[in-house]
N, C-alpha and C positions, 0 to 999 in steps of 0.2 A: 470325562464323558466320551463314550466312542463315536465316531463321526454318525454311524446308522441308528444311537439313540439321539443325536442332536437334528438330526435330519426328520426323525418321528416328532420330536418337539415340533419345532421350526414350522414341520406342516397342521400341527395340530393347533396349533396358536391360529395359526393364518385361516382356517378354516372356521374356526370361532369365531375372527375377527370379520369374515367373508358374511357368517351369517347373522351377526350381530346386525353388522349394517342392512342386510337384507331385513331383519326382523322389524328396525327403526323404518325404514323404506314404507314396509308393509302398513307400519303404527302411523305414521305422519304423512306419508303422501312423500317427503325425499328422504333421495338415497345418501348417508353421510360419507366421507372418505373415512377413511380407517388406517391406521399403522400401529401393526403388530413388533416386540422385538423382544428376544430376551432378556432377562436381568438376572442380576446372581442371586438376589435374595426376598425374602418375602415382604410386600408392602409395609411401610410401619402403623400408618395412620388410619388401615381398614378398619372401620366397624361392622359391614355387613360381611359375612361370609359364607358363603352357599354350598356345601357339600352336594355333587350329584353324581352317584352311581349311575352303571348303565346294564342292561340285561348282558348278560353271554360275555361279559369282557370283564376282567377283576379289572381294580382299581376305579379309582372317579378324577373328575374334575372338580375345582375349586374357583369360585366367582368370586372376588374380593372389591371393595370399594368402599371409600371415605363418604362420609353422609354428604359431603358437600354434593361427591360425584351421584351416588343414588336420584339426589335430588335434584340435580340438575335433571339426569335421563329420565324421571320422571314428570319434568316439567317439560320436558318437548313435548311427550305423548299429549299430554293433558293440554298444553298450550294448542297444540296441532287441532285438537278438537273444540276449543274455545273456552277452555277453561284454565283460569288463570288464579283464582284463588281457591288452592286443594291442603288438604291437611296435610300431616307427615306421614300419617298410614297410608294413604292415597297416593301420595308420592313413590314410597316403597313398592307399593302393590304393584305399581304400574313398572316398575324398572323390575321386577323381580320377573312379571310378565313377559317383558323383551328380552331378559335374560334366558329364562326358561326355553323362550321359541328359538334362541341362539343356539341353544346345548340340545334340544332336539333335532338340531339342524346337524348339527356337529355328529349326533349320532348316526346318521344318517349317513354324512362320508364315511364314518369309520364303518359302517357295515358294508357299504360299498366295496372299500376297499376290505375286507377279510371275507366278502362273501357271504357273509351271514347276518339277521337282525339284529342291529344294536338298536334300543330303544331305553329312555331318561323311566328310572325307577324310584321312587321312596327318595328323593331329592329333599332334603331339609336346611335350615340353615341353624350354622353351632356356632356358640361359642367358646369352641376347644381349638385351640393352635395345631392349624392344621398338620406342622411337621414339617417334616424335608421333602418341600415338591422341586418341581421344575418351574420357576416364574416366566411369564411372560406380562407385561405391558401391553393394552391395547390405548388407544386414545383413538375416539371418538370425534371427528372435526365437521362442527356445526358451522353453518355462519357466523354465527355472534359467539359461539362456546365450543370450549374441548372437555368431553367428559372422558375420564381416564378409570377405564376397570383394569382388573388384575387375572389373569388366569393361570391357575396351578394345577399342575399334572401331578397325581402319585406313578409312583416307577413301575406300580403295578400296569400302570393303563399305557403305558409307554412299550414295556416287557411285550404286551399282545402281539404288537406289530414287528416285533423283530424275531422273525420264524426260524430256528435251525434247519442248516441244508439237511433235506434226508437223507437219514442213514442209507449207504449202500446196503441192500439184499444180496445176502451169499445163495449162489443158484444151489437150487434141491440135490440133497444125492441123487441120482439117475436108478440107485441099486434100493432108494426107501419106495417098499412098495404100500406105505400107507399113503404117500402122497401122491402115488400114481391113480389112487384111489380117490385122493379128492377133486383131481384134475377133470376128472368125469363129475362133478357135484353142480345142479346146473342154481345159479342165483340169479333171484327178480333185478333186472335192469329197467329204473324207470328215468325218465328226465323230468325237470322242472322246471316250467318258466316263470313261478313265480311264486307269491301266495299273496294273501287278501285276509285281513280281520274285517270280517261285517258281521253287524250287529244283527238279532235273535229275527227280530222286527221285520230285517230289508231282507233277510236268505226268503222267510214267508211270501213277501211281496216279487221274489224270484220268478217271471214266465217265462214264454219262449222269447227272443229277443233281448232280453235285459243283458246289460253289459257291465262285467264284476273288475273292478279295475285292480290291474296285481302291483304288486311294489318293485314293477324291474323295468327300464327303459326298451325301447326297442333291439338298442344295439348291444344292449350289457348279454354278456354271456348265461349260459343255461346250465344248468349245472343235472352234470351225470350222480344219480344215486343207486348204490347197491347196497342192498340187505339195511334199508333205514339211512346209510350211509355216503354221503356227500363223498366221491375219493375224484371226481375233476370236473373241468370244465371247459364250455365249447360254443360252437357255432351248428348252429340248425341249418343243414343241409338234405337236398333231396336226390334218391341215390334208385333210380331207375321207377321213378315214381312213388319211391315210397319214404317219408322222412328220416334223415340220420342225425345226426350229430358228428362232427367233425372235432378230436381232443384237442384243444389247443394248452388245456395248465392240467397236470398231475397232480393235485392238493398233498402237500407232508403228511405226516400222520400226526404231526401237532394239531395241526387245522383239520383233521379228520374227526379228531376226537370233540375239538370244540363243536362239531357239528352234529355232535351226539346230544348235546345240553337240550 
């Protein structure tokens, strides 16, 4: 494995394992410690296994875990709220729950970092051997208990993150006078700080004042689009009173295209 696919591992473990515990935090009221690490091969003893695609990025991730562990992480949630005697479905439900809020979270950095929406799609659990992933080990450290999951990368969801440097551009003949001709072609340049999915219901309830919250931090970058098209990204600056944008990233044309989807 190249060092730049173990590095995409590595942090994609650790950010699973970042929101797992955030997710449990969330469910119980504490926040558990976590250690993430890789392993070379796939758990033996998993019974639960969770396949979960993500929009805009091939490949998925893989939740695996022994009913022991299922059942322990769903006995926190349940104990947390005062309930101590839960069946096995109930048990499941709830760990599949904290799971699910993990892998949303995890989508989340990963759109971060590629700049575009990643969001958890048609997520089911199978019982088909999931194949040749990447393992990683999380364990779980409770007070009283370690509950130990399993998470499996496909190489596809791996491949996203490791971008070809762009191709050099050989400058235009000077003597083609078709391209002199598009040099004068003027295209729409617009910016984006964000966007927002709201429901049918709330855009209605829309007046003056009402405030649409976007999906992008204060300090995250803005991204420049031409002709539909995402090609970089910057900082919102003001240039004699009037707003600019300052390019700070070029986007590849790999990452152009993904921004067509």
């Amino acid at each position: 494995m190249s060092a730049k696919r173990a590095e995409i591992e590595n942090w994609l473990g650790g950010e699973f394992a970042t929101r797992l515990a955030a997710a449990f935090e969330g469910m119980t009221g504490n926040r558990p410690s976590v250690e993430s690490k890789s392993i070379g091969e796939s758990p033996k003893d998993a019974v639960l296994r969770w396949r979960q695609p993500f929009s805009n990025v091939a490949g998925a991730m893989w939740v695996s875990a022994s009913e022991a562990a299922w059942r322990g992480a769903g006995a926190q949630v349940l104990n947390a709220a005062g309930i101590t005697d839960s069946e096995p479905a109930q048990l499941k439900a709830e760990c599949l729950e904290i799971v699910g809020q993990a892998l949303a979270g995890a989508g989340q950095a990963m759109g971060a970092r590629l700049g575009i929406e990643v969001l958890p799609k048609d997520g089911q659990e199978s019982d088909a051997a999931p194949g040749d992933l990447c393992w990683a080990s999380v364990r779980v450290n409770f007070h009283a208990e370690t509950v130990e999951v399993f998470l499996g990368i496909e190489a596809a969801l791996i491949s996203a993150f490791i971008v070809d440097e762009p191709a050099q551009i050989e400058p235009a003949n000077p003597k083609s006078k078709t391209f002199e001709l598009l040099l004068d072609v003027e295209l729409p340049v617009s910016v984006s700080f964000g966007r927002a999915q709201v429901a049918l219901k709330d855009v209605l309830k829309l007046t003056t004042g009402s405030i649409v919250e976007l999906n992008r931090a204060i300090g995250d970058p803005v991204e420049v689009i031409v002709n539909n098209c995402v090609i970089a990204r910057g900082e919102v600056v003001v240039v004699e009173g009037n707003f600019g944008v300052r390019i700070q990233q070029v986007i590849s044309r790999q990452e152009r295209l993904r921004t067509l989807n």
